[in-house]
N, C-alpha and C positions, 0 to 999 in steps of 0.2 A: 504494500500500500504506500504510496508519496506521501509524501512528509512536506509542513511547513510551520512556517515560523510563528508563533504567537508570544508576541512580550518574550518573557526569559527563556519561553521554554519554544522546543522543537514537538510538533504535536502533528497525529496522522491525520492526514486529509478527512475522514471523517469521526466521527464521536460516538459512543455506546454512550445513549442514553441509559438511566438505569430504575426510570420509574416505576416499572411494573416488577422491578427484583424483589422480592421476599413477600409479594401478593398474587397479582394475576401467573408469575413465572415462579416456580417455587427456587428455591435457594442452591438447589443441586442442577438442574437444569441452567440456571444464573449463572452460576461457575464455571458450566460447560460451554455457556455462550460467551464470558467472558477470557479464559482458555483460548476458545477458539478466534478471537478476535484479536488475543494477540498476536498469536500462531500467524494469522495477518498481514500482521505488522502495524496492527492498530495501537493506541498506546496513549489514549485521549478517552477519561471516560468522565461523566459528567451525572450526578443525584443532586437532591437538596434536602434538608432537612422535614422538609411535611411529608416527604412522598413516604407514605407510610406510618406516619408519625413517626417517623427516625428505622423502621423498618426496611427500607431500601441500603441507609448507610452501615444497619449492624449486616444485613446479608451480605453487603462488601465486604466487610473486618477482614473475615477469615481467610478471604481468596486476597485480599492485599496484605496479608501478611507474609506470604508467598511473593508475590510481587512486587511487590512499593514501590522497588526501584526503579521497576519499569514503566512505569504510569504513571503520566503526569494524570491527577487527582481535581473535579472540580465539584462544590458546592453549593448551598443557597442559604441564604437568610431570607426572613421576612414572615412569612404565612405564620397561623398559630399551630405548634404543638405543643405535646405536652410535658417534655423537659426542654427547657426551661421554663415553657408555661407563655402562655400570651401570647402575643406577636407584634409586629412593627419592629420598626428601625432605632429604637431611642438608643444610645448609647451602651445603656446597661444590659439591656439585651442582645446587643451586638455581641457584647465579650461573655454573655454567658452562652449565649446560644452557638458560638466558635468555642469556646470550651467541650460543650455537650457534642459537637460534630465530631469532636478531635476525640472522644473517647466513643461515641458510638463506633466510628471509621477504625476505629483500634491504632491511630497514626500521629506522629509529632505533628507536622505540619501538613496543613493545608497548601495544593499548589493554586488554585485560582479560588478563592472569593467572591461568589457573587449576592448583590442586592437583587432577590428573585420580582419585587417592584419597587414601587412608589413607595413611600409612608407621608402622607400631608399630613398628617399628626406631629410630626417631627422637622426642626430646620434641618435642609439638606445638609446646613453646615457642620450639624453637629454629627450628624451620621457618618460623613467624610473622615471626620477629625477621629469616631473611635476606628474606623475601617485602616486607615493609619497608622492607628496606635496597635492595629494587632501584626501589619505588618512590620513593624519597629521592633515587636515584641517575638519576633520569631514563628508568630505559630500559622501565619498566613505566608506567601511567599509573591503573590500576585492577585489584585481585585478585577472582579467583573464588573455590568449592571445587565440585568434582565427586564424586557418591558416596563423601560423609559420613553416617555416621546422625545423628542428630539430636542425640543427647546429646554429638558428638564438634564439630559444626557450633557447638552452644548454646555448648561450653567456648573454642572458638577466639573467636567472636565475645565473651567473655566479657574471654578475655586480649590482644585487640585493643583492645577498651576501657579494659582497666585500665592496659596498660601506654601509651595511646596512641600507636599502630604504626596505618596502613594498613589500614582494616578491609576484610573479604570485603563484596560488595555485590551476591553475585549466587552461588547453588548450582544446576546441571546435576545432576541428579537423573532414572532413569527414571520414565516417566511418561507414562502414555496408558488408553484405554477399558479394555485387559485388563491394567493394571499399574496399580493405584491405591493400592497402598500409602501411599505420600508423602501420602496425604489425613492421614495419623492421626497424625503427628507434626513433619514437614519442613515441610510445606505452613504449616501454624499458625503455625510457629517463623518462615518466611520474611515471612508477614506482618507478623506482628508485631514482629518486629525491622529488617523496612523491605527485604530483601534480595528483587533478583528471581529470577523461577525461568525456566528453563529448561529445558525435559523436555528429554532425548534418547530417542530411541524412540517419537515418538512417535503411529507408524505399528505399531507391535508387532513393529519390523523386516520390514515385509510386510504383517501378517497383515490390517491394518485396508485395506489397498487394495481384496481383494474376490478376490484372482486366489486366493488357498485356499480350498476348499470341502471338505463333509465327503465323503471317497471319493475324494476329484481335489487331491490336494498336489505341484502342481506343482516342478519343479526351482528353488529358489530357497532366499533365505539363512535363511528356517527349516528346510528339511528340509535344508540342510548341515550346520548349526550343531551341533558336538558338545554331548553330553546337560549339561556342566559349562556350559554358555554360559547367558544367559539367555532368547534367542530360541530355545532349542534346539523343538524339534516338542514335546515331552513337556510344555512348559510354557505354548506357544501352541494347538497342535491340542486343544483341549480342547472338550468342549460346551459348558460356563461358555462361554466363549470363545468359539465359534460364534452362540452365540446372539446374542451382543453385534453379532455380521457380521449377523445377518438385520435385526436392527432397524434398524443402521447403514446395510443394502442397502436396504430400503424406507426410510426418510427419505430416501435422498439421489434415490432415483427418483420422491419427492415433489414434491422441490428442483428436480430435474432439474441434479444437478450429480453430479460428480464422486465415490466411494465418499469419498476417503483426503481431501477436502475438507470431509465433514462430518465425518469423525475429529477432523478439525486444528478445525472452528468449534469443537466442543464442548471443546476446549483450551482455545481461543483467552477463551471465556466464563468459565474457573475465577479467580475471585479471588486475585489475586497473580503468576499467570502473565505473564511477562513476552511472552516468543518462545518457542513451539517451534523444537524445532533439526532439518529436515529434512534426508536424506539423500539425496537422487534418484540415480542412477546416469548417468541417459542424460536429455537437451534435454527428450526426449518427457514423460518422468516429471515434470520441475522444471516444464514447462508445465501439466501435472495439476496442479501444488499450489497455485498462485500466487493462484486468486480465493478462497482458505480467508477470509482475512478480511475480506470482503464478505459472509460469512453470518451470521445471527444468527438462535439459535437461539432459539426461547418453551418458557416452565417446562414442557411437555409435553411437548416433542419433549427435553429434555436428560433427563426421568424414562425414557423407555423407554429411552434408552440406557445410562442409569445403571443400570436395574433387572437385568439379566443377573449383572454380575459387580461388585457391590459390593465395597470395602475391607473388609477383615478386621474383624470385630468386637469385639473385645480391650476389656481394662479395661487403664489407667484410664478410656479414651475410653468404654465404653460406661458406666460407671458415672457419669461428669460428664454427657455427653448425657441419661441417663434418669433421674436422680434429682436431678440439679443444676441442669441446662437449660443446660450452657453445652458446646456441641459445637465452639467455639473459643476464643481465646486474645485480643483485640482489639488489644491493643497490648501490649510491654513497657517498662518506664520506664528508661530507659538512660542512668545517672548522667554517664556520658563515653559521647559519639561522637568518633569521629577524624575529622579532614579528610584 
Protein backbone atom coordinates (compact mmCIF):
# COMPACT_ATOMS: atom_id res chain seq x y z
CA UNK A 1 0.00 0.00 0.00
CA UNK A 2 1.62 3.84 -0.75
CA UNK A 3 2.50 5.78 1.90
CA UNK A 4 2.26 9.45 2.70
CA UNK A 5 3.05 12.04 4.77
CA UNK A 6 0.82 13.54 7.50
CA UNK A 7 2.55 16.09 10.07
CA UNK A 8 5.22 13.90 11.85
CA UNK A 9 4.38 10.85 10.81
CA UNK A 10 4.54 8.79 7.47
CA UNK A 11 0.87 7.14 7.20
CA UNK A 12 -0.62 4.58 4.49
CA UNK A 13 -2.80 6.00 1.94
CA UNK A 14 -5.67 4.71 3.48
CA UNK A 15 -7.06 4.39 7.37
CA UNK A 16 -8.85 1.40 9.32
CA UNK A 17 -11.43 2.87 10.72
CA UNK A 18 -12.29 1.08 13.97
CA UNK A 19 -15.89 1.99 14.96
CA UNK A 20 -17.68 -1.03 14.66
CA UNK A 21 -14.47 -3.08 16.74
CA UNK A 22 -15.77 -4.64 19.84
CA UNK A 23 -19.76 -4.32 18.68
CA UNK A 24 -21.04 -4.99 15.38
CA UNK A 25 -17.35 -6.88 14.48
CA UNK A 26 -16.42 -8.95 17.45
CA UNK A 27 -12.94 -8.44 18.97
CA UNK A 28 -11.26 -11.78 17.23
CA UNK A 29 -12.54 -11.15 13.98
CA UNK A 30 -11.19 -7.15 14.75
CA UNK A 31 -7.62 -8.40 15.07
CA UNK A 32 -7.89 -10.47 12.13
CA UNK A 33 -8.86 -7.53 10.12
CA UNK A 34 -6.46 -5.49 11.79
CA UNK A 35 -3.55 -8.22 11.10
CA UNK A 36 -4.52 -8.28 7.94
CA UNK A 37 -4.26 -4.68 7.10
CA UNK A 38 -1.19 -4.46 8.07
CA UNK A 39 0.03 -7.46 6.22
CA UNK A 40 -0.91 -4.54 3.60
CA UNK A 41 1.06 -2.39 4.58
CA UNK A 42 -1.45 -0.27 6.16
CA UNK A 43 -0.39 1.30 9.24
CA UNK A 44 -2.80 4.27 9.91
CA UNK A 45 -5.69 3.25 12.04
CA UNK A 46 -8.11 5.68 13.47
CA UNK A 47 -11.30 5.19 16.86
CA UNK A 48 -12.52 7.74 19.20
CA UNK A 49 -13.57 7.59 22.43
CA UNK A 50 -17.72 7.20 22.26
CA UNK A 51 -17.55 4.59 19.62
CA UNK A 52 -18.44 2.12 22.12
CA UNK A 53 -18.25 3.86 25.05
CA UNK A 54 -14.56 3.36 25.17
CA UNK A 55 -15.38 -0.38 23.72
CA UNK A 56 -13.71 0.06 20.26
CA UNK A 57 -10.29 1.43 22.18
CA UNK A 58 -10.15 -1.45 24.83
CA UNK A 59 -10.65 -4.09 21.72
CA UNK A 60 -7.54 -2.23 20.27
CA UNK A 61 -5.35 -2.62 23.66
CA UNK A 62 -4.47 -6.19 23.17
CA UNK A 63 -3.64 -6.28 19.30
CA UNK A 64 -1.46 -2.82 19.93
CA UNK A 65 0.35 -4.21 22.33
CA UNK A 66 1.71 -6.51 19.64
CA UNK A 67 2.03 -3.79 17.42
CA UNK A 68 2.42 -0.13 18.73
CA UNK A 69 5.36 0.35 16.91
CA UNK A 70 3.98 -0.18 13.86
CA UNK A 71 0.86 2.08 13.81
CA UNK A 72 0.60 5.26 13.94
CA UNK A 73 -2.56 5.59 16.42
CA UNK A 74 -5.46 8.03 16.15
CA UNK A 75 -8.27 9.20 18.41
CA UNK A 76 -11.21 11.51 19.52
CA UNK A 77 -12.49 13.68 22.08
CA UNK A 78 -15.67 15.26 22.48
CA UNK A 79 -19.17 13.15 22.54
CA UNK A 80 -20.40 11.84 26.19
CA UNK A 81 -19.01 8.79 27.74
CA UNK A 82 -18.85 7.25 30.47
CA UNK A 83 -15.23 7.52 31.84
CA UNK A 84 -14.74 10.22 32.27
CA UNK A 85 -18.24 11.04 32.29
CA UNK A 86 -19.85 14.06 30.28
CA UNK A 87 -18.79 15.46 27.39
CA UNK A 88 -17.41 18.67 25.57
CA UNK A 89 -14.27 20.28 25.08
CA UNK A 90 -13.65 22.37 28.58
CA UNK A 91 -10.20 21.91 29.49
CA UNK A 92 -10.76 19.41 32.33
CA UNK A 93 -12.18 17.19 30.28
CA UNK A 94 -9.78 17.28 27.60
CA UNK A 95 -6.82 15.96 30.11
CA UNK A 96 -9.07 13.51 31.69
CA UNK A 97 -10.75 12.05 28.84
CA UNK A 98 -6.79 11.80 27.02
CA UNK A 99 -5.99 10.12 30.39
CA UNK A 100 -8.97 7.44 30.14
CA UNK A 101 -7.99 6.89 26.03
CA UNK A 102 -4.38 6.34 27.17
CA UNK A 103 -5.38 3.56 29.55
CA UNK A 104 -8.26 2.09 27.75
CA UNK A 105 -5.79 1.92 24.33
CA UNK A 106 -3.30 0.15 26.81
CA UNK A 107 -0.56 2.82 25.30
CA UNK A 108 1.95 5.98 26.46
CA UNK A 109 1.16 8.01 23.90
CA UNK A 110 -1.32 9.02 21.67
CA UNK A 111 -0.09 9.66 17.95
CA UNK A 112 -2.93 12.19 16.41
CA UNK A 113 -5.52 13.84 18.79
CA UNK A 114 -8.49 14.78 17.48
CA UNK A 115 -11.44 17.26 18.56
CA UNK A 116 -14.32 14.79 17.17
CA UNK A 117 -16.42 18.44 16.97
CA UNK A 118 -17.41 21.78 17.91
CA UNK A 119 -18.05 22.44 21.75
CA UNK A 120 -19.93 26.32 21.68
CA UNK A 121 -20.03 25.73 25.36
CA UNK A 122 -16.41 26.21 25.47
CA UNK A 123 -13.89 29.23 24.04
CA UNK A 124 -12.02 27.71 21.33
CA UNK A 125 -9.26 29.36 23.10
CA UNK A 126 -9.37 27.59 25.85
CA UNK A 127 -9.69 24.11 24.39
CA UNK A 128 -6.57 24.93 22.15
CA UNK A 129 -4.55 25.90 25.10
CA UNK A 130 -5.33 22.32 27.06
CA UNK A 131 -4.88 20.28 23.48
CA UNK A 132 -1.22 21.85 23.97
CA UNK A 133 -0.73 21.26 27.12
CA UNK A 134 -1.15 17.42 26.45
CA UNK A 135 1.20 17.71 23.72
CA UNK A 136 3.85 19.45 25.89
CA UNK A 137 3.04 16.84 28.29
CA UNK A 138 4.15 13.98 26.22
CA UNK A 139 1.01 11.90 26.17
CA UNK A 140 -0.38 13.32 22.68
CA UNK A 141 2.30 13.52 19.99
CA UNK A 142 0.09 15.37 17.13
CA UNK A 143 -3.66 17.14 17.06
CA UNK A 144 -6.51 16.77 14.68
CA UNK A 145 -10.02 18.42 14.22
CA UNK A 146 -13.13 16.59 13.13
CA UNK A 147 -16.28 18.23 11.70
CA UNK A 148 -15.38 21.81 11.99
CA UNK A 149 -16.68 24.20 9.29
CA UNK A 150 -14.23 26.10 7.87
CA UNK A 151 -14.50 29.42 9.37
CA UNK A 152 -14.29 27.63 12.93
CA UNK A 153 -11.07 25.36 11.50
CA UNK A 154 -9.48 28.99 9.77
CA UNK A 155 -9.86 30.77 13.55
CA UNK A 156 -8.23 27.64 15.45
CA UNK A 157 -5.51 27.35 13.02
CA UNK A 158 -5.25 31.08 13.24
CA UNK A 159 -4.82 31.13 17.32
CA UNK A 160 -2.58 28.17 17.08
CA UNK A 161 -0.25 30.32 15.27
CA UNK A 162 -0.43 33.25 17.13
CA UNK A 163 -0.27 32.03 20.31
CA UNK A 164 2.40 29.20 19.21
CA UNK A 165 0.55 26.02 20.95
CA UNK A 166 0.56 22.70 18.85
CA UNK A 167 -1.14 23.22 15.71
CA UNK A 168 -4.11 20.85 14.19
CA UNK A 169 -2.24 19.17 11.11
CA UNK A 170 -4.84 17.18 9.82
CA UNK A 171 -9.27 17.63 9.60
CA UNK A 172 -11.71 14.24 9.25
CA UNK A 173 -14.36 15.82 7.44
CA UNK A 174 -17.26 13.81 5.55
CA UNK A 175 -16.45 13.36 2.28
CA UNK A 176 -17.15 11.04 -0.77
CA UNK A 177 -18.98 10.89 -4.45
CA UNK A 178 -22.45 11.81 -2.93
CA UNK A 179 -21.01 14.27 -0.03
CA UNK A 180 -18.92 16.99 -1.68
CA UNK A 181 -19.52 19.77 0.14
CA UNK A 182 -15.96 20.19 1.60
CA UNK A 183 -14.93 20.86 -2.05
CA UNK A 184 -16.08 24.60 -1.45
CA UNK A 185 -14.40 25.74 1.45
CA UNK A 186 -12.60 22.99 3.97
CA UNK A 187 -10.95 21.38 1.04
CA UNK A 188 -9.05 24.88 -0.12
CA UNK A 189 -8.47 25.94 3.54
CA UNK A 190 -6.74 22.25 4.07
CA UNK A 191 -4.58 22.86 1.22
CA UNK A 192 -3.52 25.77 1.72
CA UNK A 193 -2.67 25.94 5.18
CA UNK A 194 -0.80 22.44 4.62
CA UNK A 195 -3.22 20.33 6.86
CA UNK A 196 -4.39 16.63 5.77
CA UNK A 197 -7.61 15.54 5.12
CA UNK A 198 -9.28 12.60 5.90
CA UNK A 199 -12.96 11.85 4.73
CA UNK A 200 -14.85 9.77 6.83
CA UNK A 201 -17.63 8.36 4.94
CA UNK A 202 -16.21 7.67 2.50
CA UNK A 203 -18.38 4.97 1.02
CA UNK A 204 -21.67 7.02 1.66
CA UNK A 205 -21.96 4.75 4.74
CA UNK A 206 -22.92 1.95 2.15
CA UNK A 207 -24.22 3.53 -0.53
CA UNK A 208 -21.16 3.63 -2.87
CA UNK A 209 -20.43 -0.29 -2.46
CA UNK A 210 -23.29 -1.04 -5.19
CA UNK A 211 -25.53 -3.45 -2.71
CA UNK A 212 -28.48 -0.29 -2.93
CA UNK A 213 -30.38 -0.04 -5.94
CA UNK A 214 -33.34 1.85 -6.89
CA UNK A 215 -36.58 -0.50 -5.77
CA UNK A 216 -34.17 -3.01 -3.78
CA UNK A 217 -32.79 -1.05 -0.39
CA UNK A 218 -31.42 -3.77 1.35
CA UNK A 219 -31.24 -4.07 5.24
CA UNK A 220 -28.35 -2.13 6.18
CA UNK A 221 -26.91 1.15 7.81
CA UNK A 222 -28.61 3.44 5.49
CA UNK A 223 -32.07 2.27 5.74
CA UNK A 224 -31.55 2.17 9.75
CA UNK A 225 -30.16 5.35 10.02
CA UNK A 226 -32.69 7.79 11.62
CA UNK A 227 -33.80 10.69 9.38
CA UNK A 228 -31.41 13.27 11.81
CA UNK A 229 -28.25 11.08 10.84
CA UNK A 230 -26.41 12.00 7.90
CA UNK A 231 -26.49 8.53 6.15
CA UNK A 232 -30.07 8.49 6.91
CA UNK A 233 -32.20 6.92 3.34
CA UNK A 234 -33.62 10.42 2.69
CA UNK A 235 -30.25 11.92 2.04
CA UNK A 236 -28.55 8.88 0.28
CA UNK A 237 -31.46 7.05 -1.77
CA UNK A 238 -31.72 9.94 -3.93
CA UNK A 239 -31.59 9.88 -7.89
CA UNK A 240 -28.75 12.65 -7.69
CA UNK A 241 -27.24 9.90 -5.81
CA UNK A 242 -28.00 6.81 -7.90
CA UNK A 243 -26.95 8.05 -10.79
CA UNK A 244 -23.50 8.67 -9.27
CA UNK A 245 -23.92 4.38 -8.51
CA UNK A 246 -24.41 3.75 -12.25
CA UNK A 247 -21.42 5.44 -13.42
CA UNK A 248 -19.51 4.33 -10.55
CA UNK A 249 -21.04 0.49 -11.47
CA UNK A 250 -19.80 0.74 -15.08
CA UNK A 251 -16.23 2.06 -14.48
CA UNK A 252 -15.55 -0.35 -12.02
CA UNK A 253 -16.87 -3.20 -14.54
CA UNK A 254 -14.53 -1.51 -16.97
CA UNK A 255 -11.69 -1.91 -14.26
CA UNK A 256 -12.83 -5.11 -13.49
CA UNK A 257 -12.53 -4.39 -9.87
CA UNK A 258 -14.26 -3.93 -7.07
CA UNK A 259 -17.65 -1.04 -6.99
CA UNK A 260 -16.57 0.74 -3.23
CA UNK A 261 -12.61 0.50 -5.00
CA UNK A 262 -13.24 2.84 -7.58
CA UNK A 263 -15.34 5.12 -4.82
CA UNK A 264 -12.04 5.18 -2.78
CA UNK A 265 -9.46 5.70 -6.26
CA UNK A 266 -11.48 8.68 -7.03
CA UNK A 267 -10.76 9.92 -3.33
CA UNK A 268 -7.68 8.66 -3.26
CA UNK A 269 -6.80 11.32 -6.72
CA UNK A 270 -8.50 14.66 -4.90
CA UNK A 271 -5.62 17.13 -4.17
CA UNK A 272 -4.92 17.36 -0.54
CA UNK A 273 -6.59 14.05 0.56
CA UNK A 274 -4.54 12.45 2.79
CA UNK A 275 -6.28 8.64 3.72
CA UNK A 276 -9.72 7.84 3.45
CA UNK A 277 -10.92 6.45 6.79
CA UNK A 278 -12.74 3.06 5.85
CA UNK A 279 -15.09 1.35 7.83
CA UNK A 280 -15.44 -2.47 6.99
CA UNK A 281 -17.52 -4.49 9.27
CA UNK A 282 -16.45 -8.12 8.40
CA UNK A 283 -12.50 -9.79 6.86
CA UNK A 284 -14.61 -10.08 3.64
CA UNK A 285 -15.58 -6.32 3.29
CA UNK A 286 -11.67 -4.92 4.50
CA UNK A 287 -10.48 -7.44 1.70
CA UNK A 288 -12.92 -5.43 -0.80
CA UNK A 289 -11.05 -2.34 -0.18
CA UNK A 290 -7.44 -2.86 0.10
CA UNK A 291 -6.31 -2.76 -3.86
CA UNK A 292 -8.29 1.09 -3.89
CA UNK A 293 -4.80 2.55 -4.25
CA UNK A 294 -3.58 0.62 -7.18
CA UNK A 295 -6.13 2.50 -9.22
CA UNK A 296 -5.67 5.53 -11.16
CA UNK A 297 -8.19 7.15 -12.46
CA UNK A 298 -7.77 9.54 -16.26
CA UNK A 299 -9.46 13.10 -16.52
CA UNK A 300 -12.41 11.14 -18.10
CA UNK A 301 -13.33 8.56 -16.02
CA UNK A 302 -13.08 11.18 -12.70
CA UNK A 303 -15.69 13.61 -15.01
CA UNK A 304 -18.48 11.09 -15.38
CA UNK A 305 -18.23 10.46 -11.90
CA UNK A 306 -18.15 13.81 -10.85
CA UNK A 307 -20.88 14.94 -13.23
CA UNK A 308 -24.09 13.34 -11.35
CA UNK A 309 -23.88 15.17 -8.11
CA UNK A 310 -21.78 18.10 -8.10
CA UNK A 311 -20.91 20.52 -4.94
CA UNK A 312 -23.36 23.10 -4.30
CA UNK A 313 -22.86 26.17 -6.34
CA UNK A 314 -22.99 29.03 -3.97
CA UNK A 315 -21.14 32.54 -4.15
CA UNK A 316 -18.41 33.45 -3.19
CA UNK A 317 -17.03 30.36 -4.97
CA UNK A 318 -19.11 30.76 -7.90
CA UNK A 319 -18.41 34.35 -8.39
CA UNK A 320 -14.33 33.97 -7.96
CA UNK A 321 -14.52 30.77 -10.25
CA UNK A 322 -16.50 32.73 -13.07
CA UNK A 323 -15.58 36.07 -13.03
CA UNK A 324 -12.09 35.82 -11.21
CA UNK A 325 -10.69 32.50 -12.54
CA UNK A 326 -9.59 31.56 -9.37
CA UNK A 327 -11.73 28.29 -8.03
CA UNK A 328 -8.95 27.84 -5.39
CA UNK A 329 -6.84 29.28 -2.61
CA UNK A 330 -2.98 28.18 -3.53
CA UNK A 331 -1.27 28.71 -0.52
CA UNK A 332 -1.66 30.83 2.66
CA UNK A 333 1.26 32.83 4.13
CA UNK A 334 1.43 31.84 7.63
CA UNK A 335 3.51 34.42 9.75
CA UNK A 336 4.10 31.74 12.71
CA UNK A 337 3.84 27.96 12.36
CA UNK A 338 4.21 25.93 15.41
CA UNK A 339 6.60 22.99 15.84
Amino acid sequence: MRTTNLGPFTVSRLCLGAMLMGAETPAGEAHRMLDRFLDAGGNFVDTADVYGDGGSERTLAPWLARHRDRVVLATKVRFGVSDPGGEGLAPDRIRAACDASLRRLGVDTIDLYQVHGPDPAVPIEETLAALDGLVRAGKVRALGASNFPAWLLAWSVAVQDRERWAPFVSLQPQYSLVERSAELELLPFCRAAGLGVLPWGPLGAGFLTGRYQRGTMPDGRVTRAPDDLEEAVHRRATERNFRVLDELTKLAADHGRPVPQLALAWLLAVPGVTAPIIGPRTFEQLENLLDATDIELIANERERLEAPAPPPDISPQRMLRGQVGQPDVPTVHRLFTST
